[in-house]
Z-matrix of the N, CA and C atoms (Angstrom, degrees):
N
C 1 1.466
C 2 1.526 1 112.17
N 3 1.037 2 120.57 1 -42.48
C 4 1.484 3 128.33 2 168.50
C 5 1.368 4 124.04 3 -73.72
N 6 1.199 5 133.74 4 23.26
C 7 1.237 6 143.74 5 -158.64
C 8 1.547 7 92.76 6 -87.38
N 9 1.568 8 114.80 7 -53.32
C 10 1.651 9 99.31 8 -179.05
C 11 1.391 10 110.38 9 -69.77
N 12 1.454 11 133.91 10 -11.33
C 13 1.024 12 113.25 11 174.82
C 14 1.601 13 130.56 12 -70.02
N 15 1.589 14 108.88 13 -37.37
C 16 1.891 15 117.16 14 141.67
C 17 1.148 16 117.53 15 -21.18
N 18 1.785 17 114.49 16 -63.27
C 19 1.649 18 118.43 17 -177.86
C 20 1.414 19 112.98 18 -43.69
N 21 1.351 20 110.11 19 -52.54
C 22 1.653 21 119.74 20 -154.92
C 23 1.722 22 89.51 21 -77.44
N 24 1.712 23 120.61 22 -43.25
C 25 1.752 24 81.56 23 -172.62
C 26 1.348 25 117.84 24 -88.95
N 27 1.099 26 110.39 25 13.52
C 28 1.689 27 126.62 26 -172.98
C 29 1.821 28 97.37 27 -91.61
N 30 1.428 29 121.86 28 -37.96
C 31 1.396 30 111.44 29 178.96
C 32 1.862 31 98.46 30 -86.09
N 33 1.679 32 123.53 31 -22.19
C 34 1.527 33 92.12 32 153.70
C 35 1.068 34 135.39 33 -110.32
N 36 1.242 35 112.96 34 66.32
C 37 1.140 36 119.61 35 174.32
C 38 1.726 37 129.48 36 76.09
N 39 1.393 38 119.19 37 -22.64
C 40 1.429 39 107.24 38 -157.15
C 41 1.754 40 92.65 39 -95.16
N 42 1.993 41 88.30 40 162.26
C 43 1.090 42 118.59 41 164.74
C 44 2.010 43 117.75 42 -68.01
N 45 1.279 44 91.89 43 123.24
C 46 1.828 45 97.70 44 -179.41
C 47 0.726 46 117.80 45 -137.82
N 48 1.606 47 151.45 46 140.18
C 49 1.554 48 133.86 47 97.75
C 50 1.483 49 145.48 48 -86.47
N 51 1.149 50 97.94 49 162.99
C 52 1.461 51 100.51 50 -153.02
C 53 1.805 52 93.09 51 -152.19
N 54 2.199 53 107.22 52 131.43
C 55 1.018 54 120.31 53 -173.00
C 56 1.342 55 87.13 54 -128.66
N 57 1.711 56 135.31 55 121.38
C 58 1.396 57 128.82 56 142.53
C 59 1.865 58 77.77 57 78.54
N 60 1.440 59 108.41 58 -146.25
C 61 1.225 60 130.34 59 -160.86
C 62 1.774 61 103.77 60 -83.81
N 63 1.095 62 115.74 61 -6.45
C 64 1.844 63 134.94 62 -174.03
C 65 1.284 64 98.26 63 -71.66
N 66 1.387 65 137.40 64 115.38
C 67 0.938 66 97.77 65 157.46
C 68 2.165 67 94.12 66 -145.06
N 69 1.202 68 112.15 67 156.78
C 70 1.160 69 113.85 68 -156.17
C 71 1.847 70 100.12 69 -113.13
N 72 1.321 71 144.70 70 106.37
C 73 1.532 72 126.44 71 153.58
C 74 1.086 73 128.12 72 -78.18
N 75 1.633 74 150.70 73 158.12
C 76 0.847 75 153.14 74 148.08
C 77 1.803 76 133.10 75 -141.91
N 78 1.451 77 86.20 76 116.44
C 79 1.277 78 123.23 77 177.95
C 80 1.471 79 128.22 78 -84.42
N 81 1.030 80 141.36 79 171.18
C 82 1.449 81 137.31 80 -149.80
C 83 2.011 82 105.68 81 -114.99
N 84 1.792 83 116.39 82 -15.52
C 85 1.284 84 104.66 83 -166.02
C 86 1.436 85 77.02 84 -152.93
N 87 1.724 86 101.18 85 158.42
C 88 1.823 87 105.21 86 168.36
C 89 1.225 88 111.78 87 -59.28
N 90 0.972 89 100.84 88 -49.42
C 91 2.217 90 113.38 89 -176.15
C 92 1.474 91 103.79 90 -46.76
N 93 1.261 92 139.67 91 -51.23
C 94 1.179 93 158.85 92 171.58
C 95 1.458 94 100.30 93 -33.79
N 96 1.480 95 79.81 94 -68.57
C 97 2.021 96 93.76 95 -170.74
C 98 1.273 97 143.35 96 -78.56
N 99 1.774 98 102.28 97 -11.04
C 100 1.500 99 131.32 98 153.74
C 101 1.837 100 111.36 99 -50.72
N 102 1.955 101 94.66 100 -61.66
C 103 1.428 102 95.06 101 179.22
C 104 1.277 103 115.53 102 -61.88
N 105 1.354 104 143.84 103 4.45
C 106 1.371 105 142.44 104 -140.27
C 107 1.605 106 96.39 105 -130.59
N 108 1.356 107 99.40 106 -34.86
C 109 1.678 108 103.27 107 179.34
C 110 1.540 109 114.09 108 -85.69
N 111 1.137 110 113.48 109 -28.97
C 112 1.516 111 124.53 110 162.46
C 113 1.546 112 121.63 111 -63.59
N 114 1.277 113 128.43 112 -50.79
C 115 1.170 114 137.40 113 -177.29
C 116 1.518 115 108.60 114 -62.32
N 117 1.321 116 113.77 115 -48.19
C 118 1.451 117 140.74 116 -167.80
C 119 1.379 118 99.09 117 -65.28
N 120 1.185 119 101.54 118 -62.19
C 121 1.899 120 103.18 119 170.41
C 122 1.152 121 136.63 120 -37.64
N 123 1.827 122 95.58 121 -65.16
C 124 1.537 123 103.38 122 163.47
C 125 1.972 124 119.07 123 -51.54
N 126 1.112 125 111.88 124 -39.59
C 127 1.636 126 109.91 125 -178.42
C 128 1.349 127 122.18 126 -65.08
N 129 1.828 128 104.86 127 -33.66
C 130 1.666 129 110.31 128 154.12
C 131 0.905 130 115.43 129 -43.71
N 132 1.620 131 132.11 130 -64.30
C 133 1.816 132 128.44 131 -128.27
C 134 1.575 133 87.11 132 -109.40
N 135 1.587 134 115.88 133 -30.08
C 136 1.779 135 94.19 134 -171.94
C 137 1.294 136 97.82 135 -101.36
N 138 1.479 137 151.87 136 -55.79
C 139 0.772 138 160.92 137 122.69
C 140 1.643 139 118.72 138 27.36
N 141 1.578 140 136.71 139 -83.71
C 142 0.846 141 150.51 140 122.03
C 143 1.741 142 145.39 141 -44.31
N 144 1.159 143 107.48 142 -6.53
C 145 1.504 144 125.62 143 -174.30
C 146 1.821 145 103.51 144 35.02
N 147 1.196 146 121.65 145 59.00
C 148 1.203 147 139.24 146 146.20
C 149 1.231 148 123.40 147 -93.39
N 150 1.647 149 121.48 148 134.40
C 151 1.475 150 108.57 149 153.34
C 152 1.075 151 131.10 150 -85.96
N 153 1.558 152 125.02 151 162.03
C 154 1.451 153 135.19 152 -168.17
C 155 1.640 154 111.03 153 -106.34
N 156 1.078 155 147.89 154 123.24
C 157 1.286 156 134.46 155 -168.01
C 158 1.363 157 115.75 156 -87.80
N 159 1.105 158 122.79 157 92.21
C 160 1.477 159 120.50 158 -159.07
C 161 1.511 160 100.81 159 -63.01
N 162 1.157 161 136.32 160 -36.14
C 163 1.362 162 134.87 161 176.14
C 164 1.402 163 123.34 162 -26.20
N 165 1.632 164 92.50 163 -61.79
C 166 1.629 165 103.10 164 -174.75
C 167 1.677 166 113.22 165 -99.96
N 168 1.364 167 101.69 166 1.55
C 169 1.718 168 80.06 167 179.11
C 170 1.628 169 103.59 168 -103.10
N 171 1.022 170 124.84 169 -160.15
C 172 1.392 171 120.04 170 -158.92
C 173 1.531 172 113.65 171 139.70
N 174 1.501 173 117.57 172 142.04
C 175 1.843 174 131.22 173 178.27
C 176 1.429 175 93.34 174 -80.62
N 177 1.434 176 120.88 175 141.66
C 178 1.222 177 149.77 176 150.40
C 179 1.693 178 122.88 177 -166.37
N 180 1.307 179 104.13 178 163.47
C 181 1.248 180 113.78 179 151.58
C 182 1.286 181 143.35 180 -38.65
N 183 1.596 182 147.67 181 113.12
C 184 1.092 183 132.53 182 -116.08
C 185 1.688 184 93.05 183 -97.81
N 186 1.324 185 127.64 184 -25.92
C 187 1.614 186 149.92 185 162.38
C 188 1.856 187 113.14 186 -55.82
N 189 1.570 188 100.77 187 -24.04
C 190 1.685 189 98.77 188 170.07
C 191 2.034 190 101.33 189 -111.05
N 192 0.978 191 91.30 190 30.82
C 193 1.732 192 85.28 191 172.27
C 194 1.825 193 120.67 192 -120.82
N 195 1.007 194 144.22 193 160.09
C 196 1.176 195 123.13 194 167.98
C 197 2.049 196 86.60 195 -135.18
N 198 1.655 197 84.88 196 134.76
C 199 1.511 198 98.92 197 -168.60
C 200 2.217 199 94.02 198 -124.89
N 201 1.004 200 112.96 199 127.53
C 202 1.549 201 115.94 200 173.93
C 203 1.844 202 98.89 201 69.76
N 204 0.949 203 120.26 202 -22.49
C 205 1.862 204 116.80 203 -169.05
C 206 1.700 205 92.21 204 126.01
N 207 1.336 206 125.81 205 -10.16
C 208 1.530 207 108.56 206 176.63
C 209 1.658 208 112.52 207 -104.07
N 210 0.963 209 109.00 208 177.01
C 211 1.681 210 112.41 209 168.10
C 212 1.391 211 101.76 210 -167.24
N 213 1.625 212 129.58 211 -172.28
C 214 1.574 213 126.89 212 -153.83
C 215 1.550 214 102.47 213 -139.53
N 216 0.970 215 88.30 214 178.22
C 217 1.846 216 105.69 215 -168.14
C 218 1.487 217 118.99 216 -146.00
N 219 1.343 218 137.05 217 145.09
C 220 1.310 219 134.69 218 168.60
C 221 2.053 220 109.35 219 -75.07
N 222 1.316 221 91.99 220 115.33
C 223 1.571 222 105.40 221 -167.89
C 224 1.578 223 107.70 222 -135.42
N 225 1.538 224 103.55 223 82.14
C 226 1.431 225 129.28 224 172.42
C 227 1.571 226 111.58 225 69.71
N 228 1.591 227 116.77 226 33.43
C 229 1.239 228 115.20 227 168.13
C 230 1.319 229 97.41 228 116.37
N 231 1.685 230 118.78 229 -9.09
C 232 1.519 231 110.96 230 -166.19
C 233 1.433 232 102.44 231 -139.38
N 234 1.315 233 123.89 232 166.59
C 235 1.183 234 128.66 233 -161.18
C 236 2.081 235 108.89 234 -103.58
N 237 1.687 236 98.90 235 112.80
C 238 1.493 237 114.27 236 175.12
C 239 1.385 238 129.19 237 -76.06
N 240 1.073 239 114.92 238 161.48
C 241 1.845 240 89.82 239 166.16
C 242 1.805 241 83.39 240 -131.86
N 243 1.333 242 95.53 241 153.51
C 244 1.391 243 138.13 242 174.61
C 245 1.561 244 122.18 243 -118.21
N 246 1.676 245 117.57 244 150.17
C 247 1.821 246 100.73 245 168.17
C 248 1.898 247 105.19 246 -84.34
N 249 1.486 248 103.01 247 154.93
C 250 2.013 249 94.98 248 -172.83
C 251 1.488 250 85.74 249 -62.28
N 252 1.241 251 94.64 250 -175.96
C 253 1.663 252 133.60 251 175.05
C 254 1.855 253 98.59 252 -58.93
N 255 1.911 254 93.11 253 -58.11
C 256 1.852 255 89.35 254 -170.07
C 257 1.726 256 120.88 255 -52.88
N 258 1.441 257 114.66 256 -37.14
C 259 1.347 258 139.66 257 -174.54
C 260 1.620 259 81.81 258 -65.74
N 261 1.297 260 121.35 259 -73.74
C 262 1.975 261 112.32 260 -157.82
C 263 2.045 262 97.38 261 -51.34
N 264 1.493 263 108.56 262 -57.79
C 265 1.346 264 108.48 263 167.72
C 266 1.523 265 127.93 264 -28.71
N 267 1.404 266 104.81 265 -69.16
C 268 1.664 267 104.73 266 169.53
C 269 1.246 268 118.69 267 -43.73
N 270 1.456 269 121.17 268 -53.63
C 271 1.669 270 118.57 269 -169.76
C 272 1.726 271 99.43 270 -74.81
N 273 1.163 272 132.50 271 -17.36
C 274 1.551 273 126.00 272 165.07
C 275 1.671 274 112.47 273 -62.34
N 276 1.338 275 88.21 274 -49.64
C 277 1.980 276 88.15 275 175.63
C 278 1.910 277 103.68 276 -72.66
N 279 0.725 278 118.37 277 2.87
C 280 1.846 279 119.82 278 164.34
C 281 1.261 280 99.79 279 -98.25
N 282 0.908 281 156.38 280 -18.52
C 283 1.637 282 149.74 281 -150.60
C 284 1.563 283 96.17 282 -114.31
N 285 1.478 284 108.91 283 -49.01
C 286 1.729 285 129.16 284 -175.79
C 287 1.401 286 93.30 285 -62.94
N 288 1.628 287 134.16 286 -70.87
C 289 1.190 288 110.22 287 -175.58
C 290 1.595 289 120.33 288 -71.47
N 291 1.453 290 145.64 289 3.76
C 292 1.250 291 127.57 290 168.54
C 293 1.192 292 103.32 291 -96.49
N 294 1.311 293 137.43 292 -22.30
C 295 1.713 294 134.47 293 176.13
C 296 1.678 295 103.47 294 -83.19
N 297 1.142 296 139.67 295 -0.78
C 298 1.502 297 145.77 296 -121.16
C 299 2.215 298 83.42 297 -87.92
N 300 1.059 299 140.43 298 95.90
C 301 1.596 300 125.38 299 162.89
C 302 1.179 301 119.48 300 -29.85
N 303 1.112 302 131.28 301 -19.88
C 304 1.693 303 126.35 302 156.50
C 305 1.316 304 125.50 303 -71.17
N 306 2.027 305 119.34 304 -16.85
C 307 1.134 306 126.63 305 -172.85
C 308 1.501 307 102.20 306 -71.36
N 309 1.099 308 132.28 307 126.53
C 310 1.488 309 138.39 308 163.17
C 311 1.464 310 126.20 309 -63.58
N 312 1.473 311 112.04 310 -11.06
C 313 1.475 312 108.93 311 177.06
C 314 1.292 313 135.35 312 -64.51
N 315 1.059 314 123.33 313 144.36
C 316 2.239 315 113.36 314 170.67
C 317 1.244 316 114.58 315 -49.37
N 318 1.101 317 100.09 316 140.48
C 319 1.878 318 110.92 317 171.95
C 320 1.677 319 107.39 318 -74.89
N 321 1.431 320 111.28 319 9.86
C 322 1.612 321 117.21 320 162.59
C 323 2.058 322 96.41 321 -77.60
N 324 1.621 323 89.94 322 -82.51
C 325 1.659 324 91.73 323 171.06
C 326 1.534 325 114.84 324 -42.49
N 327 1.018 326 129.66 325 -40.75
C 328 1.640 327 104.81 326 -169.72
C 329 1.516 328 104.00 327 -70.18
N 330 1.530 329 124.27 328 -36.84
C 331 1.109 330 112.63 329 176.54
C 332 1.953 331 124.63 330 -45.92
N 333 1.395 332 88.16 331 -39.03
C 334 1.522 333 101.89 332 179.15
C 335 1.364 334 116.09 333 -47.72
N 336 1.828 335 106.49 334 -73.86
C 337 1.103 336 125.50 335 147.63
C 338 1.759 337 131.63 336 -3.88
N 339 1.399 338 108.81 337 -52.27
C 340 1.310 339 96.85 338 -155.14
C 341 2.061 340 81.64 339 -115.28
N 342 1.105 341 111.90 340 37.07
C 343 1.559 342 130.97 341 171.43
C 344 1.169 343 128.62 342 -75.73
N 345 1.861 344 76.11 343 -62.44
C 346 1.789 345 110.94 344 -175.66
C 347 1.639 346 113.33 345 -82.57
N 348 1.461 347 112.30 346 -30.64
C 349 1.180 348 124.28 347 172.68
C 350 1.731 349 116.16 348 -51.70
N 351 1.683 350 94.37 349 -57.03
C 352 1.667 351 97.48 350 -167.78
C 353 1.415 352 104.06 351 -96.28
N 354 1.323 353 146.43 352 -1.65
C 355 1.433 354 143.18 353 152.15
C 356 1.324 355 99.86 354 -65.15
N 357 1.286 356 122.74 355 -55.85
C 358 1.434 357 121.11 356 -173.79
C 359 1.851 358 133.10 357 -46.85
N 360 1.461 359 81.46 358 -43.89
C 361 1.553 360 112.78 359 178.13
C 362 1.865 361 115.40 360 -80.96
N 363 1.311 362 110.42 361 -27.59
C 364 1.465 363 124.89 362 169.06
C 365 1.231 364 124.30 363 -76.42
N 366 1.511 365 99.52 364 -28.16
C 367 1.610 366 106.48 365 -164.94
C 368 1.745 367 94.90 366 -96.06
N 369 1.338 368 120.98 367 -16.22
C 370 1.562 369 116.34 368 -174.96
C 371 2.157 370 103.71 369 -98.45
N 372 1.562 371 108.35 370 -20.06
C 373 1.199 372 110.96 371 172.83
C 374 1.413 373 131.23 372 -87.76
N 375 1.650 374 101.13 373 -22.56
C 376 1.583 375 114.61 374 -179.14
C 377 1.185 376 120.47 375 -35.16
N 378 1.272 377 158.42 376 -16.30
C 379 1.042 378 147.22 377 -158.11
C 380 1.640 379 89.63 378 -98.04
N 381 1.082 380 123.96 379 -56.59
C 382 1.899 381 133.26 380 174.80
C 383 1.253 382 112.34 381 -24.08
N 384 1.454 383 123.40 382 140.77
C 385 1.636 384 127.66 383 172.38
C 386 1.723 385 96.83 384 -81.73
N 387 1.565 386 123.95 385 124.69
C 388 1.236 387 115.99 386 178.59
C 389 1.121 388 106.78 387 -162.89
N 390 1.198 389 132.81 388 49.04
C 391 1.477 390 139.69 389 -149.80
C 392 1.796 391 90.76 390 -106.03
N 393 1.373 392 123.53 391 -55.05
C 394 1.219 393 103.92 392 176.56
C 395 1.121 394 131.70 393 -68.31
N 396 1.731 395 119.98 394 -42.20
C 397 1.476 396 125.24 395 141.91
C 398 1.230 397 119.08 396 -13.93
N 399 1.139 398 138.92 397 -66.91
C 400 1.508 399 134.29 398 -176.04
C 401 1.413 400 121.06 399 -78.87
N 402 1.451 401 99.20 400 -19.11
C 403 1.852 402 94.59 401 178.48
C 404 1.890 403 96.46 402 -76.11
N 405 1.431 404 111.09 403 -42.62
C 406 1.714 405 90.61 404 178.12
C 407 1.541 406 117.05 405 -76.08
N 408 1.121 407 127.47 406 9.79
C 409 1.257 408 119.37 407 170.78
C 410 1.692 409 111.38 408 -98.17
N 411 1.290 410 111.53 409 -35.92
C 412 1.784 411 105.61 410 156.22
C 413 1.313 412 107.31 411 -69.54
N 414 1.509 413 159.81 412 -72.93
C 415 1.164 414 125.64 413 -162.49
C 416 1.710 415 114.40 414 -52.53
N 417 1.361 416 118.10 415 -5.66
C 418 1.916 417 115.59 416 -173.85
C 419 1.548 418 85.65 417 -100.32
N 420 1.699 419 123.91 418 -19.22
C 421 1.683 420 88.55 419 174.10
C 422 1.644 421 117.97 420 -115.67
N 423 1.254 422 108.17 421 9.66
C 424 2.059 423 124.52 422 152.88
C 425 0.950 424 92.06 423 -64.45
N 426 1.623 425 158.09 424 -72.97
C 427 1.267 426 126.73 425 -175.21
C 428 1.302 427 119.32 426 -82.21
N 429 0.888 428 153.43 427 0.67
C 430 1.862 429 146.79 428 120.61
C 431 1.709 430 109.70 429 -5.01
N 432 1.582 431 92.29 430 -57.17
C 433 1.402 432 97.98 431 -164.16
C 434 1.235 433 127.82 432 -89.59
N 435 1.530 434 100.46 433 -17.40
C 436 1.415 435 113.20 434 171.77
C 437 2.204 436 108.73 435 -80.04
N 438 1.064 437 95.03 436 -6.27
C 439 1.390 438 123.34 437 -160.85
C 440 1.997 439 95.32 438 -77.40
N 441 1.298 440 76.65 439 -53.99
C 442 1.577 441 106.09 440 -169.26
C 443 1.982 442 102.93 441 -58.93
N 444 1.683 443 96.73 442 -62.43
C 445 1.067 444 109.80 443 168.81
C 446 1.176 445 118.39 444 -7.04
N 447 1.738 446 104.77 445 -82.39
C 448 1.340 447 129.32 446 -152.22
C 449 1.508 448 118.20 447 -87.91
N 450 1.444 449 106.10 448 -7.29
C 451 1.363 450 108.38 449 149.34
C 452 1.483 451 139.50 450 -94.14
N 453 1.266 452 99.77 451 -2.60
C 454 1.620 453 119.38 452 160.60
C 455 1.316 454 114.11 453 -83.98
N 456 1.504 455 122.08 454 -21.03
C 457 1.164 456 100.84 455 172.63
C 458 1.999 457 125.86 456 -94.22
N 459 1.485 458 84.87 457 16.82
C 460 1.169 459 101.61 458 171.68
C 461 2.177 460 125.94 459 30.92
N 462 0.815 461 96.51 460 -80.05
C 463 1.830 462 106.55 461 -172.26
C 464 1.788 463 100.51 462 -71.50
N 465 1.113 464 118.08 463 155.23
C 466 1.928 465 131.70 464 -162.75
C 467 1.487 466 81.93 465 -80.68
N 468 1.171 467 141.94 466 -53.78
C 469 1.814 468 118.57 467 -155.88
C 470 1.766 469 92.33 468 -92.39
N 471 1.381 470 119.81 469 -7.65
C 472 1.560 471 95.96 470 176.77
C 473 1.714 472 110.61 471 -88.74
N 474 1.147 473 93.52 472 -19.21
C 475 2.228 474 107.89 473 169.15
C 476 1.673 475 89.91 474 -73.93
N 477 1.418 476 110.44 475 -58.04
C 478 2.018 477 98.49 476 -170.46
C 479 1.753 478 105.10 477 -56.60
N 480 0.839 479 116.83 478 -47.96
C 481 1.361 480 121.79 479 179.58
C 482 1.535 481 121.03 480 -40.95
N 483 1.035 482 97.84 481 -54.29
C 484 1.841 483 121.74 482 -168.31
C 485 1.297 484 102.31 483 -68.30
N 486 1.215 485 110.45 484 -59.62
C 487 1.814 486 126.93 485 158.44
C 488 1.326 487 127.91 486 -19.74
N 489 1.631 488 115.42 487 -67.74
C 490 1.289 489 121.21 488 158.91
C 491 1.491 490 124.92 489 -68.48
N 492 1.303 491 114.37 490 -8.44
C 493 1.877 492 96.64 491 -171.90
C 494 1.562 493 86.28 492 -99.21
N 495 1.860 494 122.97 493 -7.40
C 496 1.473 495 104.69 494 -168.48
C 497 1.625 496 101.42 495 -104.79
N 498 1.879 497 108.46 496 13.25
C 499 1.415 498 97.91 497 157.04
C 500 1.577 499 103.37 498 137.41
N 501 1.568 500 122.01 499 -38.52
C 502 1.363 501 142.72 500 144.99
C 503 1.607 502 118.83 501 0.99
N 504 1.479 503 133.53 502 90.13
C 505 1.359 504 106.92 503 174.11
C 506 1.969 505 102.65 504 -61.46
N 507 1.648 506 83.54 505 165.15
C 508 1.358 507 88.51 506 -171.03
C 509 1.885 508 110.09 507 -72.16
N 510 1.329 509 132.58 508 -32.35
C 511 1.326 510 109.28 509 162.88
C 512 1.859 511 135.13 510 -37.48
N 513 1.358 512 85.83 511 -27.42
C 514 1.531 513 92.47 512 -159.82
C 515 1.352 514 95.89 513 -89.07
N 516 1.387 515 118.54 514 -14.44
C 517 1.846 516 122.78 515 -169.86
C 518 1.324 517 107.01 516 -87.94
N 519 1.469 518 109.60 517 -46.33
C 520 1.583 519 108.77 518 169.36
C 521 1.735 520 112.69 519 -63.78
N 522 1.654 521 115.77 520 -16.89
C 523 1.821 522 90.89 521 175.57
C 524 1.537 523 116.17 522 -92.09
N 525 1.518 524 103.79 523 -6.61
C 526 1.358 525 100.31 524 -173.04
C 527 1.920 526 106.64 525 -104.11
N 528 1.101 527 122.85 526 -15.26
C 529 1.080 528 144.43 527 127.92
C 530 1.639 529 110.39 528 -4.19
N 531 0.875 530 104.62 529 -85.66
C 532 1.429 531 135.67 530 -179.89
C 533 1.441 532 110.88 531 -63.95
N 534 0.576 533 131.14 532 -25.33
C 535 1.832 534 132.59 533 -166.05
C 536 1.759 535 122.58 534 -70.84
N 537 1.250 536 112.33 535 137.98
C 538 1.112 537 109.30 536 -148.97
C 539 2.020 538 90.52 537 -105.54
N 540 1.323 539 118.48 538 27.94
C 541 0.887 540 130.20 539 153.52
C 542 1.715 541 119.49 540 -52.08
N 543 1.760 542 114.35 541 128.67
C 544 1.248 543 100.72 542 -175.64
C 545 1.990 544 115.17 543 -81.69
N 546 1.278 545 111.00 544 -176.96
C 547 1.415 546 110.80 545 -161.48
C 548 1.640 547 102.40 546 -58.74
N 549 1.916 548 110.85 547 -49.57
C 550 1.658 549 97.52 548 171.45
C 551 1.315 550 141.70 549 -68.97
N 552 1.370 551 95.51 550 -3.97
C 553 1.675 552 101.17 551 -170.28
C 554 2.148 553 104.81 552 -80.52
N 555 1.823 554 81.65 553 -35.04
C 556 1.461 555 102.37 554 -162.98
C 557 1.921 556 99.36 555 -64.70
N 558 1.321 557 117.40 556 -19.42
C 559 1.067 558 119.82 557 -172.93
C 560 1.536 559 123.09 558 -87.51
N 561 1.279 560 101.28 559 -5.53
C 562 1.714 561 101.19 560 -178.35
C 563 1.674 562 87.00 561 -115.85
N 564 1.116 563 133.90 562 -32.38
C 565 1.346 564 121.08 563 172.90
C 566 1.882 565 128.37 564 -26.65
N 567 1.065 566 116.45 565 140.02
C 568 1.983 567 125.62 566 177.74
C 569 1.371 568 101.97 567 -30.58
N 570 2.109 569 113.89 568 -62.80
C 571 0.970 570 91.15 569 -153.49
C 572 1.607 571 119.51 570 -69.46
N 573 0.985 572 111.70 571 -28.64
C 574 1.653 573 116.59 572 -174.65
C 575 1.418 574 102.48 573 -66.15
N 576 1.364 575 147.65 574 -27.50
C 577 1.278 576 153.89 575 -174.97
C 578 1.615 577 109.79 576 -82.00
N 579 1.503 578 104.28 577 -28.10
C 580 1.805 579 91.76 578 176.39
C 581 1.803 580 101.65 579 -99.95
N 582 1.263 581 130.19 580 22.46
C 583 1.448 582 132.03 581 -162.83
C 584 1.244 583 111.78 582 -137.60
N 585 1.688 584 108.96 583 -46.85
C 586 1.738 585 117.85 584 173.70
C 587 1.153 586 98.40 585 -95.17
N 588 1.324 587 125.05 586 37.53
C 589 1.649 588 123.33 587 177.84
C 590 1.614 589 112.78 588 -40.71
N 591 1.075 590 110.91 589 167.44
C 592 1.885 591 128.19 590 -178.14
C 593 1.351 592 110.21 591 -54.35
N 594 1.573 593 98.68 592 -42.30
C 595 1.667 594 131.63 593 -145.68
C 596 2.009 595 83.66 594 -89.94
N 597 1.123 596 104.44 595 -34.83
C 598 1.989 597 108.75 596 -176.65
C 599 1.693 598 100.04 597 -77.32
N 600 1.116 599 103.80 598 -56.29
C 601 1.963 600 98.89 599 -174.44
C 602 1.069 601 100.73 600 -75.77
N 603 1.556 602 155.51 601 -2.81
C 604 1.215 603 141.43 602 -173.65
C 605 1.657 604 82.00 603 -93.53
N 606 1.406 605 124.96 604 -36.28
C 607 1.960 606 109.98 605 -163.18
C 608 1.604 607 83.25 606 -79.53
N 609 1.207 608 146.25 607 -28.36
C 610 1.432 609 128.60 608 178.12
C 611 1.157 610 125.37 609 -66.97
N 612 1.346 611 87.54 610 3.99
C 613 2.350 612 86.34 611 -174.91
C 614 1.104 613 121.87 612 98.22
N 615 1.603 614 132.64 613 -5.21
C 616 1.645 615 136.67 614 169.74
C 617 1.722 616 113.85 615 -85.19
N 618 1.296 617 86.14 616 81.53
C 619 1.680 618 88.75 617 149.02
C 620 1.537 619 149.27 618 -44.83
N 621 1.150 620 123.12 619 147.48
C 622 1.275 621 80.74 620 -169.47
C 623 1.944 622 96.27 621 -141.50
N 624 1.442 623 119.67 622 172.01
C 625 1.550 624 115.62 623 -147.42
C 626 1.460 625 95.24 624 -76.24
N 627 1.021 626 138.31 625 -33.58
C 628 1.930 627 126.28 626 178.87
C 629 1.268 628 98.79 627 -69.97
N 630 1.338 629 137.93 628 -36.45
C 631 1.585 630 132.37 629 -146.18
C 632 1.818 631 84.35 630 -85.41
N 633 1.351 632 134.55 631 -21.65
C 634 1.411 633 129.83 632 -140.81
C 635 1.925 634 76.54 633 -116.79
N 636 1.316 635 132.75 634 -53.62
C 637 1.290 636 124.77 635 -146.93
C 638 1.971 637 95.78 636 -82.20
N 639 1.140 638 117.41 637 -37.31
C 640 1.480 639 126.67 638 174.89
C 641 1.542 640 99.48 639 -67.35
N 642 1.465 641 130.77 640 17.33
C 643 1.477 642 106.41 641 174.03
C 644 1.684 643 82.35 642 -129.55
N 645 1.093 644 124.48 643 -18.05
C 646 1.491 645 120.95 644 167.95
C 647 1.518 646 134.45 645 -92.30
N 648 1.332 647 98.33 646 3.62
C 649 1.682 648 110.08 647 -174.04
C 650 1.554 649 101.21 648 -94.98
């Protein structure tokens, strides 16, 4: 349906994109882009007999907007794109509820689970610079999982147990075993870090968001 609307900013000249009903201009000054949002409007609603949602459209800066889940950044004199804050937020509240210690599922399924999530989510963001972004969001969800772990193993000799076959002499399994450490604290702790190693949840099937975006970039 919007197809003449492409035509019309393509015969004046401006730079656009446009997804479905999304569609983004950019112009070089506010003044520019005031007249640009006005004109544009009017050619929608009389023009086309569409409405315009005055709510959501609006002049700004292309770094205070979030357009598709991405928005941009000043990147060495030139303009980046990044995913917004809300998009990194949302996929944290997806990660929070499949790692969640109240979730009852197997750490077979969550692996599954949190597969489809971050291929899914990588493969629609890839184009975005986010390489440090995602490296701190895998070290916040290695302990999720180690989190997860250690509350599945619920009972002191099935934690002593797990401990020693994942490398633990057995003194040290029975004190940590035992510890009246709570579930998050227990999760960033040595021992779980030299046992639920990276190198252990990666052979269980947890992927993780750099290992997935460096095979799509």
């Amino acid at each position: 349906m919007l197809h003449e609307l492409d035509t019309e900013l393509e015969r004046r000249g401006l730079r656009f994109c446009r997804y479905a009903d999304d569609c983004n201009v950019y112009v070089k000054s506010k003044k520019s882009a005031e007249r640009v949002m006005k004109s544009i409007t009017k050619f929608i609603e009389k023009g086309l007999k569409l409405r315009v949602n005055k709510e959501k459209s609006k002049v700004d800066r292309p770094w205070k907007l979030k357009y598709l889940g991405y928005t941009f950044y000043t990147k060495k004199g030139e303009m980046g794109i990044r995913v917004h804050q809300t998009s990194v937020k949302k996929l944290i509240g997806k990660l929070k509820s499949i790692t969640g210690r109240s979730n009852a599922m197997s750490m077979e399924f969550r692996a599954i689970k949190l597969r489809q999530l971050i291929v899914g989510w990588v493969s629609y963001f890839q184009l975005a610079d986010m390489k440090i972004t995602l490296k701190r969001i895998d070290e916040w969800l290695r302990r999720r999982l180690r989190l997860c772990y250690w509350k599945q193993w619920k009972k002191i000799k099935t934690k002593h147990d797990n401990l020693v076959r994942l490398g633990t002499e057995n003194w040290k399994a029975w004190e940590h075993a035992n510890t009246r450490k709570g579930y998050w604290r227990i999760s960033n702790s040595p021992i779980l870090a030299t046992t639920l190693t990276n190198k252990y949840l990666r052979e269980q099937g947890f992927i993780t968001l750099t290992e997935r975006y460096s095979q799509v970039r």
